[in-house]
MDAnalysis code that builds the backbone (N, CA, C; Angstrom):
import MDAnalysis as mda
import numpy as np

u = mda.Universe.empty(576, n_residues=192, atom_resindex=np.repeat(np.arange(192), 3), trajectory=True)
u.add_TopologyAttr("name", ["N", "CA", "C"] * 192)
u.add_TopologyAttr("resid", np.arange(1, 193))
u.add_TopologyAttr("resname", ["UNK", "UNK", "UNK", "UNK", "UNK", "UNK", "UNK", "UNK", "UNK", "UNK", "UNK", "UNK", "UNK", "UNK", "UNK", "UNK", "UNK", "UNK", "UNK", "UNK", "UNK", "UNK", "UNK", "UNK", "UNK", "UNK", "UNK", "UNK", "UNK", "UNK", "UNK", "UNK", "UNK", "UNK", "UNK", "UNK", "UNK", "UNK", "UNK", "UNK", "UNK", "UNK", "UNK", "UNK", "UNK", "UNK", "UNK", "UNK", "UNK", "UNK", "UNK", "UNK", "UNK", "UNK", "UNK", "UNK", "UNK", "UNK", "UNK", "UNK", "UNK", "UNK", "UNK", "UNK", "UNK", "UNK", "UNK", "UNK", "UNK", "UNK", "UNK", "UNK", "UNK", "UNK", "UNK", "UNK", "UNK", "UNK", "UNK", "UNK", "UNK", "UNK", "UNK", "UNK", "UNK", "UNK", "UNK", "UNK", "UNK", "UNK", "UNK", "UNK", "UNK", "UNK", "UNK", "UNK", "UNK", "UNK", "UNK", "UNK", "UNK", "UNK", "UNK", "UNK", "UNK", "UNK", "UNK", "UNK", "UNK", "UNK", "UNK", "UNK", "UNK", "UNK", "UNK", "UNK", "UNK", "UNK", "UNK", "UNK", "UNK", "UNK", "UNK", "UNK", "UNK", "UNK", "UNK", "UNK", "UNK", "UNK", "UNK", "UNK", "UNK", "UNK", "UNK", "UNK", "UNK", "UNK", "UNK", "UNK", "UNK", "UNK", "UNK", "UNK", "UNK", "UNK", "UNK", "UNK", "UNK", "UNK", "UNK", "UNK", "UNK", "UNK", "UNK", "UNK", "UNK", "UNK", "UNK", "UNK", "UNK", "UNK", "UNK", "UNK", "UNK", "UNK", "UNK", "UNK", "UNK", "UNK", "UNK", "UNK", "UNK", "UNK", "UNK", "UNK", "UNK", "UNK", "UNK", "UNK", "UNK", "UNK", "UNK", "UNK", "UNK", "UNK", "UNK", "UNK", "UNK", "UNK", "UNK", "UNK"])
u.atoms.positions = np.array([
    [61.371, -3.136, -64.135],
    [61.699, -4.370, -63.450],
    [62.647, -5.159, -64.355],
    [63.986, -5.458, -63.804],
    [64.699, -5.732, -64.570],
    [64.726, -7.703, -65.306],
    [64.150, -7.904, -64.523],
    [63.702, -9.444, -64.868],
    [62.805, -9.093, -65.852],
    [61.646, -8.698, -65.801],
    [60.922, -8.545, -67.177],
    [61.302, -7.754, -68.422],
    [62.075, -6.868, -68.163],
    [62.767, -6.464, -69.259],
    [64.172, -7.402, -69.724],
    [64.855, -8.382, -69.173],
    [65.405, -9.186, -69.851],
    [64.398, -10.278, -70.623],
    [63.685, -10.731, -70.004],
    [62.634, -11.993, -70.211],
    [62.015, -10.944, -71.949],
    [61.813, -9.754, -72.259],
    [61.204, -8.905, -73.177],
    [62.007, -9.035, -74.195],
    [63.137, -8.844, -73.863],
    [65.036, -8.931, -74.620],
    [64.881, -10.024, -75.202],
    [64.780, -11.154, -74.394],
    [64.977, -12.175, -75.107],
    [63.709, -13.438, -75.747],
    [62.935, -12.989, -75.153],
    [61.957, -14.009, -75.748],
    [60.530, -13.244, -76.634],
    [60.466, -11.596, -76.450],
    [59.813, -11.057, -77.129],
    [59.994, -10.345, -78.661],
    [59.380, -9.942, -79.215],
    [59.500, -10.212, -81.031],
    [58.820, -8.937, -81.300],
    [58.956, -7.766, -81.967],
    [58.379, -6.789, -82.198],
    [58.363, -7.619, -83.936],
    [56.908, -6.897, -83.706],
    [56.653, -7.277, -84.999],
    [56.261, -6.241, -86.049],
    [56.705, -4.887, -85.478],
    [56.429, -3.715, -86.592],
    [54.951, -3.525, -86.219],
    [54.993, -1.889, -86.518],
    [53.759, -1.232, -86.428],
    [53.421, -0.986, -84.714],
    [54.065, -0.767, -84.167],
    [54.338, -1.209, -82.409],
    [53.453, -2.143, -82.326],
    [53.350, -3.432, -82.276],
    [53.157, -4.496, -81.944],
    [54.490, -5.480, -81.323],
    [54.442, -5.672, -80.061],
    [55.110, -6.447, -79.263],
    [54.713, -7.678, -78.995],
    [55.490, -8.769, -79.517],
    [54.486, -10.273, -79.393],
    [55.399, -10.707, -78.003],
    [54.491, -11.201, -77.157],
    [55.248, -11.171, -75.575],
    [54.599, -12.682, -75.234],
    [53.648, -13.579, -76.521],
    [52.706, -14.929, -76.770],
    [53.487, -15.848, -75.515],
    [55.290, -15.697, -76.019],
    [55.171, -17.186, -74.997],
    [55.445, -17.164, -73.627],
    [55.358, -15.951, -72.807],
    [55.682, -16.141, -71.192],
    [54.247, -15.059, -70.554],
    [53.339, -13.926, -71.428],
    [52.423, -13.264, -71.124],
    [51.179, -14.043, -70.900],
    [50.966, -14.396, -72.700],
    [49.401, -13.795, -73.150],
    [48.801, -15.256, -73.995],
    [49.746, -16.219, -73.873],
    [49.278, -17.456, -74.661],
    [50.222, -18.381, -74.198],
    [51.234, -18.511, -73.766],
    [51.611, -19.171, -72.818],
    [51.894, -18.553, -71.647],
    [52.139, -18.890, -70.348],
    [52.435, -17.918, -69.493],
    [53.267, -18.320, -67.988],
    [54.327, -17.243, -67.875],
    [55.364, -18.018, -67.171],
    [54.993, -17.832, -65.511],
    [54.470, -18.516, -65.012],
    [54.036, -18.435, -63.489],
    [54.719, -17.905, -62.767],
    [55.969, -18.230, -62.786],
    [57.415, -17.321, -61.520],
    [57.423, -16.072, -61.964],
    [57.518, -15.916, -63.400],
    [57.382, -14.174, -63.692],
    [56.850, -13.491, -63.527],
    [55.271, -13.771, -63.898],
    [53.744, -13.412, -63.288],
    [53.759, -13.116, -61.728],
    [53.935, -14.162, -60.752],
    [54.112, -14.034, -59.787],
    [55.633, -12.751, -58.822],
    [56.439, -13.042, -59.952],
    [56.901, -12.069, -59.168],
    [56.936, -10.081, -60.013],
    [56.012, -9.617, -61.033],
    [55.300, -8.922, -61.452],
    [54.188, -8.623, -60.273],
    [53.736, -9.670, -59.593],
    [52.189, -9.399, -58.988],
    [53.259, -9.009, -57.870],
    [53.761, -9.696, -57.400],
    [54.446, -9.073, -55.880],
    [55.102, -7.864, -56.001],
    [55.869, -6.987, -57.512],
    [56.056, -5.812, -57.548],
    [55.101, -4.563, -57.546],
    [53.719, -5.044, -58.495],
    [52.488, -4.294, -58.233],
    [52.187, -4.229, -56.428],
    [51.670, -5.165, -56.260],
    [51.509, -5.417, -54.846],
    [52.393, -4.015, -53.613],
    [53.439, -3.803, -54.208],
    [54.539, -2.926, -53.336],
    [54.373, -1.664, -53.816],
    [54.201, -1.514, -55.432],
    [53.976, -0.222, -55.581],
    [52.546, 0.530, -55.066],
    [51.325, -0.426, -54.747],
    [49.963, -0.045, -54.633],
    [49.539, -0.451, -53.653],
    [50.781, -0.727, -52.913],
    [50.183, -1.431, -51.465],
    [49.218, -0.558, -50.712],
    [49.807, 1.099, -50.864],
    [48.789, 1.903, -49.853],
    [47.963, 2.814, -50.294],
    [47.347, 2.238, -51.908],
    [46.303, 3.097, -52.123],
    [45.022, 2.274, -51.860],
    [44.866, 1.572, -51.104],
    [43.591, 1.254, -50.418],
    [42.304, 0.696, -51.190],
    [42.977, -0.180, -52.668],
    [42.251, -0.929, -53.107],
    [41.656, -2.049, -52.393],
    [39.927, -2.096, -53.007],
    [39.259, -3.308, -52.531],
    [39.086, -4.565, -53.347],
    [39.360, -3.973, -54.953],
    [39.416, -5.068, -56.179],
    [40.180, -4.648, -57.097],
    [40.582, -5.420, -58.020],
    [41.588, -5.558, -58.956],
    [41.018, -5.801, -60.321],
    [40.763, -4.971, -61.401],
    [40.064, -5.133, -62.465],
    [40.956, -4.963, -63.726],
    [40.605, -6.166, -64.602],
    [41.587, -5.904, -65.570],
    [40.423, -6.460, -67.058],
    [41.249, -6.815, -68.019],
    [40.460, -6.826, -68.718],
    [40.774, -8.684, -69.761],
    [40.165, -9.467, -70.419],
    [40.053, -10.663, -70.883],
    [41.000, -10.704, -71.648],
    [41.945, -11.386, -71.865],
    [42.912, -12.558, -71.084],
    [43.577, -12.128, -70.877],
    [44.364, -11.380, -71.361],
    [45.778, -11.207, -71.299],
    [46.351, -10.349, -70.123],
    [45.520, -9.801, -69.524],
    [45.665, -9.255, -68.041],
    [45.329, -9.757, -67.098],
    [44.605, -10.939, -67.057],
    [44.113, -11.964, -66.087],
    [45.449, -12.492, -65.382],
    [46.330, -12.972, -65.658],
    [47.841, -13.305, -64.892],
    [48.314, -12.560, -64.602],
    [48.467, -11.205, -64.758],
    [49.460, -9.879, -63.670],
    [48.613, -9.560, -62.841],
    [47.137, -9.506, -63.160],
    [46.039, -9.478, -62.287],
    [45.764, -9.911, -61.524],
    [46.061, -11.115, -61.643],
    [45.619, -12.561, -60.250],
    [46.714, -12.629, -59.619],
    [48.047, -12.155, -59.626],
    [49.060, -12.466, -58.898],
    [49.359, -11.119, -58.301],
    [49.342, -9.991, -58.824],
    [48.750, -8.868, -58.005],
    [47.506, -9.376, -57.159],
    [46.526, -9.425, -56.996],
    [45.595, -10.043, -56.509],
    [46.120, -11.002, -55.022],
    [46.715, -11.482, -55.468],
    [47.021, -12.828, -54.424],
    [47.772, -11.864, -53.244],
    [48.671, -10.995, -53.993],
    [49.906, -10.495, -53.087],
    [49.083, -9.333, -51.932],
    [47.910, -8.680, -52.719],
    [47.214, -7.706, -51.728],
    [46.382, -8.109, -51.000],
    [45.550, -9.839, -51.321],
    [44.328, -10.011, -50.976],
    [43.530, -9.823, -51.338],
    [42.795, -9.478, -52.302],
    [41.769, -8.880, -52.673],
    [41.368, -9.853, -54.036],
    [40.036, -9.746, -54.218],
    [39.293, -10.359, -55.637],
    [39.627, -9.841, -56.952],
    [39.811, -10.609, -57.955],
    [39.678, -10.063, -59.238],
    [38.808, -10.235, -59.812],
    [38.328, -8.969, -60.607],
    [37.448, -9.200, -61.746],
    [37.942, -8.574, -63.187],
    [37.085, -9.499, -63.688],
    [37.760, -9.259, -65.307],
    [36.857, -8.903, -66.040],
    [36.767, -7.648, -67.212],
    [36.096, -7.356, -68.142],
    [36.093, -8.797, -69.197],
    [34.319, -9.064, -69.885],
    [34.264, -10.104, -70.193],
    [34.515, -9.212, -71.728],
    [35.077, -10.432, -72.629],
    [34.969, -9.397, -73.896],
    [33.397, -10.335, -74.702],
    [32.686, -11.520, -74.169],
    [31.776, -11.812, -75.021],
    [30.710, -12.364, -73.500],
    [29.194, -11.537, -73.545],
    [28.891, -12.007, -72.650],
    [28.198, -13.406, -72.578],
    [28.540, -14.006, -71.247],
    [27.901, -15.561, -70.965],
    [26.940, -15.838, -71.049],
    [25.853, -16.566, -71.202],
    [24.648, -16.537, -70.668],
    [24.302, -16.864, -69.170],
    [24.913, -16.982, -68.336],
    [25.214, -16.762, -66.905],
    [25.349, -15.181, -66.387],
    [25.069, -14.779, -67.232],
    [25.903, -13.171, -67.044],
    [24.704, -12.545, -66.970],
    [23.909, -11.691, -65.889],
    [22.378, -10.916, -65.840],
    [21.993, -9.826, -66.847],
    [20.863, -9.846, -67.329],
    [20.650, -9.250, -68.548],
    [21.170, -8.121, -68.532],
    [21.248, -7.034, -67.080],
    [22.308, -5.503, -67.008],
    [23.213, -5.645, -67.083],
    [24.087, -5.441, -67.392],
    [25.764, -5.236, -67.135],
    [26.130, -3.799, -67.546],
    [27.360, -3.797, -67.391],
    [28.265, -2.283, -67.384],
    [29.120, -2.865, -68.999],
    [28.663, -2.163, -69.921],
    [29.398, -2.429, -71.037],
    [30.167, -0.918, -71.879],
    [30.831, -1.367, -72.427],
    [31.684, -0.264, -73.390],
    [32.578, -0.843, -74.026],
    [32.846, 0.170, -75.000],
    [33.721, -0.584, -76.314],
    [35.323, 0.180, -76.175],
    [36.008, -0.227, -76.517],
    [37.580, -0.138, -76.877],
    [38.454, -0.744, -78.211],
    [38.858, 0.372, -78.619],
    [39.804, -0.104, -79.822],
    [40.947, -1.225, -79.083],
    [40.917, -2.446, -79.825],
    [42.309, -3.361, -79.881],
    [43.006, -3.410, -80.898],
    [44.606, -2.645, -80.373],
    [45.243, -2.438, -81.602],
    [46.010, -3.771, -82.041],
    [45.817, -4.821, -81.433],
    [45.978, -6.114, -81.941],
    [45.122, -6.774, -82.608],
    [43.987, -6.758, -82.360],
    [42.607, -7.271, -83.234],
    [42.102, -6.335, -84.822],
    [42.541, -5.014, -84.601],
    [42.840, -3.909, -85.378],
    [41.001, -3.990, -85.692],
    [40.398, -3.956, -83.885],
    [38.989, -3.617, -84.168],
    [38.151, -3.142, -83.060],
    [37.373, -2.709, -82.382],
    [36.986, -2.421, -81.487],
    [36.318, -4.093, -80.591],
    [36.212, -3.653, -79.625],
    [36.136, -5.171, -78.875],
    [35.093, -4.722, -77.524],
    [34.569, -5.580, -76.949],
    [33.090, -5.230, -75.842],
    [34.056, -5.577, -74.884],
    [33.952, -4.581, -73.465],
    [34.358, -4.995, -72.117],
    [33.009, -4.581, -71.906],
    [32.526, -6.087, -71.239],
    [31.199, -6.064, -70.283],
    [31.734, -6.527, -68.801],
    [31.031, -5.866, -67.731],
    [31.479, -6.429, -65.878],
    [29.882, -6.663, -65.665],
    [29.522, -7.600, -64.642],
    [28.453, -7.882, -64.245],
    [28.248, -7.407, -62.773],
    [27.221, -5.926, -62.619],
    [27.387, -5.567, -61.889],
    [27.385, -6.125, -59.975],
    [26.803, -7.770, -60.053],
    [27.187, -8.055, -59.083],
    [28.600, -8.154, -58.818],
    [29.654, -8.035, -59.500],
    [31.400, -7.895, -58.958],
    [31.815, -6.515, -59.063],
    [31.135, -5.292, -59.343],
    [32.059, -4.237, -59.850],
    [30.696, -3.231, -58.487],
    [30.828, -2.708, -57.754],
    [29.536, -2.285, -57.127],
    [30.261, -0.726, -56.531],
    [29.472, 0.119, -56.086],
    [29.194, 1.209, -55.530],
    [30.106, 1.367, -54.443],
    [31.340, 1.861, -54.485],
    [32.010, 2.224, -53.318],
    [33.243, 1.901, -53.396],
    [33.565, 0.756, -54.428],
    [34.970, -0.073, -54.328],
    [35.723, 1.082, -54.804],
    [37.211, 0.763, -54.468],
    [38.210, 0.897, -54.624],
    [39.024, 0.311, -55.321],
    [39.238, 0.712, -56.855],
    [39.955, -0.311, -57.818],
    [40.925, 0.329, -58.519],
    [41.438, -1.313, -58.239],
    [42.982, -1.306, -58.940],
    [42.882, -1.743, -60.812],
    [43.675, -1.085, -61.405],
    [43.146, -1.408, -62.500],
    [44.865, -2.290, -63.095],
    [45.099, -3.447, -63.792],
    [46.247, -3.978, -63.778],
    [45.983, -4.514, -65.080],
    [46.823, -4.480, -65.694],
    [46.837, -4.645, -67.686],
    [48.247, -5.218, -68.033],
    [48.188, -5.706, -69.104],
    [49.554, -6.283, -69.528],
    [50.047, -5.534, -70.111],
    [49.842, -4.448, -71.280],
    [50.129, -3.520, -71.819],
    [49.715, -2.053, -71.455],
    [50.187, -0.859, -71.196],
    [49.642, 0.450, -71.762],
    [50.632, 1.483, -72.952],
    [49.643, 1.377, -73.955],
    [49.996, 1.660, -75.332],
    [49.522, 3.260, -75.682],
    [48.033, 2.889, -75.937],
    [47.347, 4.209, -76.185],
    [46.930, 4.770, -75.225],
    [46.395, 3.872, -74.119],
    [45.082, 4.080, -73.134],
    [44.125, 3.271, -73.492],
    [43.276, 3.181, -74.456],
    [41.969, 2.908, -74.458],
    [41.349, 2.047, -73.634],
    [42.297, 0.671, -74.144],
    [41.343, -0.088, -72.862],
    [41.282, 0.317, -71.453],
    [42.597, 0.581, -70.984],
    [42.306, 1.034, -70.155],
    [41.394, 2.191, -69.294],
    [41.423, 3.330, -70.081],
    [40.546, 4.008, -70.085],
    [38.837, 3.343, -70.113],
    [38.592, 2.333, -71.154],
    [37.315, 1.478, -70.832],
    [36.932, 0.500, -69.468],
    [38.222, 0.364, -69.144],
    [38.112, 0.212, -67.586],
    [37.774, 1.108, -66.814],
    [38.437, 1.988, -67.092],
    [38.007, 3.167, -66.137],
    [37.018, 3.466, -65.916],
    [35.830, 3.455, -67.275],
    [34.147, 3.755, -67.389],
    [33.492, 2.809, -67.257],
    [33.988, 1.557, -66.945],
    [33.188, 0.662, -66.361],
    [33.031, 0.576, -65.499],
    [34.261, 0.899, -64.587],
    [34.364, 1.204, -62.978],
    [33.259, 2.189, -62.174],
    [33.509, 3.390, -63.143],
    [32.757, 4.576, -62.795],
    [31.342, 4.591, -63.209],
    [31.127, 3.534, -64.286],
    [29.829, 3.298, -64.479],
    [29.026, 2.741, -62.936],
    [29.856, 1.936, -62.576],
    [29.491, 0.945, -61.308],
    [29.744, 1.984, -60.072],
    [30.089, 3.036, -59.750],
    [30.169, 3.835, -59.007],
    [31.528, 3.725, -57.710],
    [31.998, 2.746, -58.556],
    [33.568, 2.377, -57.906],
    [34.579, 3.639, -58.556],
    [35.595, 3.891, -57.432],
    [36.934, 5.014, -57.487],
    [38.086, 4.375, -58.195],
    [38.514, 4.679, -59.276],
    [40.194, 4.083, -59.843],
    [40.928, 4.614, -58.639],
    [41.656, 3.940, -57.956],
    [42.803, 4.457, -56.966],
    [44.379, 3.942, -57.556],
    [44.306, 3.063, -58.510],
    [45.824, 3.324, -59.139],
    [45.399, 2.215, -60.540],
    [46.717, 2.310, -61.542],
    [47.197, 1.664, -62.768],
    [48.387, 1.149, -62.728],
    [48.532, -0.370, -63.223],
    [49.493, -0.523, -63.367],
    [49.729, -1.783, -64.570],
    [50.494, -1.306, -65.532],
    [50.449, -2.081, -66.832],
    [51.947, -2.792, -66.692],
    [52.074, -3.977, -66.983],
    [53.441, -5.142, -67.295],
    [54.032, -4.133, -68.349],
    [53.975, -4.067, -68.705],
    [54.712, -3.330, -70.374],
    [53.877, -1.976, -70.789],
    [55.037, -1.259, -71.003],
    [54.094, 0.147, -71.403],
    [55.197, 0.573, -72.699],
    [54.269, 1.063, -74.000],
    [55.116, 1.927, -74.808],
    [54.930, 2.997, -74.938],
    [55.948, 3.901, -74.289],
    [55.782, 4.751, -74.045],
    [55.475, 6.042, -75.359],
    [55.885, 5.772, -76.209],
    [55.677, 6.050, -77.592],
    [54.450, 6.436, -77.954],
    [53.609, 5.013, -77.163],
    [51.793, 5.661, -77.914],
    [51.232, 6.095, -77.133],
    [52.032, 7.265, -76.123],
    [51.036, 7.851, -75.445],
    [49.507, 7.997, -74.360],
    [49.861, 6.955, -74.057],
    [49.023, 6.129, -72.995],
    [48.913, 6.714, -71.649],
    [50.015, 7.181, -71.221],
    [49.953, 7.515, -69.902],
    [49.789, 9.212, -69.639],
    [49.981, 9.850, -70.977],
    [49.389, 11.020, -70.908],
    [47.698, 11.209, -71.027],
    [47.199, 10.298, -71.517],
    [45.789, 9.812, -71.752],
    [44.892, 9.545, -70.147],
    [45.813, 8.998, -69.843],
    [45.537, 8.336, -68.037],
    [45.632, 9.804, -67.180],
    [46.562, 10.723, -67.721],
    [47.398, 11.618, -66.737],
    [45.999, 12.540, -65.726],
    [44.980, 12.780, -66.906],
    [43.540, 13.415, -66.027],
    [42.779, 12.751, -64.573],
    [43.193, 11.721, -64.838],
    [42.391, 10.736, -63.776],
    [42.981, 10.850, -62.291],
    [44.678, 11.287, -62.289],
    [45.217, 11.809, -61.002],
    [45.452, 10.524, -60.467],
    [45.753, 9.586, -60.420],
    [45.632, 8.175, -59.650],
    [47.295, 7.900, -60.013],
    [48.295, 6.890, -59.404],
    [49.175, 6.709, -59.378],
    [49.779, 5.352, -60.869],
    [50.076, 5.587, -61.725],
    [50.077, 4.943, -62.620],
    [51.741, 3.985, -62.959],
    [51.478, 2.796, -63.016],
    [52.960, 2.092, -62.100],
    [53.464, 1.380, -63.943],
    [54.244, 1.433, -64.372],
    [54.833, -0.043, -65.616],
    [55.938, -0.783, -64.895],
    [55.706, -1.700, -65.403],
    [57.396, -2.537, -64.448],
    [58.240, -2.441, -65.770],
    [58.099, -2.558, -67.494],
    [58.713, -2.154, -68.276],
    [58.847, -1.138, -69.218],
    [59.120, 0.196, -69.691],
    [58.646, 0.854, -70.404],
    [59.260, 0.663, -71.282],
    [59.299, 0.832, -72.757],
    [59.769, 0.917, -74.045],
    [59.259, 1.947, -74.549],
    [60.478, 2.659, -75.152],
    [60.724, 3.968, -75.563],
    [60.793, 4.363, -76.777],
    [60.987, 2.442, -77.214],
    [61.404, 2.636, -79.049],
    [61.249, 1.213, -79.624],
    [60.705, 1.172, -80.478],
    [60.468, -0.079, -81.095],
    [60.882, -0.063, -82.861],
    [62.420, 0.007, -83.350],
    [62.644, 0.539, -84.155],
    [63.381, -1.523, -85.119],
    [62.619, -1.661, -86.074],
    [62.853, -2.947, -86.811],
    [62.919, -3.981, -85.613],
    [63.821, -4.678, -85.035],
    [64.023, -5.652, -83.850],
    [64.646, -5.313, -83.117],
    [64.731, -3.585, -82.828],
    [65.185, -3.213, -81.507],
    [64.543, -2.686, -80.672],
    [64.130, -3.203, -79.133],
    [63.673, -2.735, -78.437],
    [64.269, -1.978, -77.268],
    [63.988, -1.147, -76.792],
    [65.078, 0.329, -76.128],
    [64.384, 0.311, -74.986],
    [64.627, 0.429, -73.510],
    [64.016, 1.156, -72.498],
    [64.230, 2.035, -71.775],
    [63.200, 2.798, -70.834],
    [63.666, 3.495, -70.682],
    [62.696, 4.146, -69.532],
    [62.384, 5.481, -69.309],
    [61.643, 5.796, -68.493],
    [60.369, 6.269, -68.990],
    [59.320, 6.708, -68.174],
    [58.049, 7.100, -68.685],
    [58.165, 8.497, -68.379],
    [57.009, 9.167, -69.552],
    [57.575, 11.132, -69.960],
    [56.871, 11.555, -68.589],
])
């Protein structure tokens, strides 16, 4: 998507070690028209795999999520990374490496939002390695819900992420891929 890959150009910061700081229009500030028109491109690519919910994971996927969300209709839910005390003593939990936190981190869902039958969309700001995503995936399937597609804002294609996903058979969408993250150049390009 060529709007988010300029908006990447110019306001995002590789900071070595593939780390992409994307802070002021993603993941700590966040640009509503961009978001929104990200959710209306998800929305088109996944229009007809027959999702019933949209699951992503705490925070930083919550805005491509909810605006995907808006564009299909459907509810979002979000992996909690610390649980509430509102939250019922069962939940669907599992762990995932964050290669930004440079530590493993809890996605808990409370199985009253994640239930037996759904059809989920899984929508992320990044796909890097997989993992989290993949911890979506087993939370889903913990809950007895079907992944019917992926789709990550930014993907590097570099760390192998989408070969990680490739078993699951489901339709896997990036609106940006990056191919190379070499000192402060960022390259795009297509996914392998």
């Amino acid at each position: 998507m060529k709007e988010l890959e300029e908006r990447i150009l110019r306001d995002g910061k590789s900071l070595g070690g593939g780390i992409l700081k994307v802070d002021s229009f993603v993941n700590h500030q966040v640009d509503p028209l961009l978001m929104d028109a990200c959710g209306r491109e998800f929305a088109r690519l996944f229009a007809s795999v027959g999702a019933t919910k949209v699951l992503t994971a705490e925070i930083s996927g919550i805005a491509p999520a909810l605006t995907t969300a808006i564009h299909l209709g459907l509810p979002v839910v979000y992996a909690r990374k610390h649980k509430p005390i509102t939250m019922p003593d069962q939940v669907y939990l599992t762990l995932a490496p964050s290669h930004t936190k440079g530590r493993m981190v809890e996605l808990i869902v409370s199985p009253e939002y994640l239930a037996n039958g759904e059809k989920v969309l899984i929508i992320d700001d990044f796909l890097a390695s997989g993992q989290t995503i993949l911890g979506l995936v087993r939370l889903a399937e913990a809950s007895g819900a079907k992944i019917v597609g992926i789709g990550a804002l930014i993907e590097k294609v570099f760390e192998g992420g989408r070969a990680a996903l490739k078993p699951l058979g489901v339709p896997v969408h990036s609106l940006a891929c990056i191919t190379s993250m070499e000192g402060d150049q960022i390259v795009f390009g297509e996914p392998e």
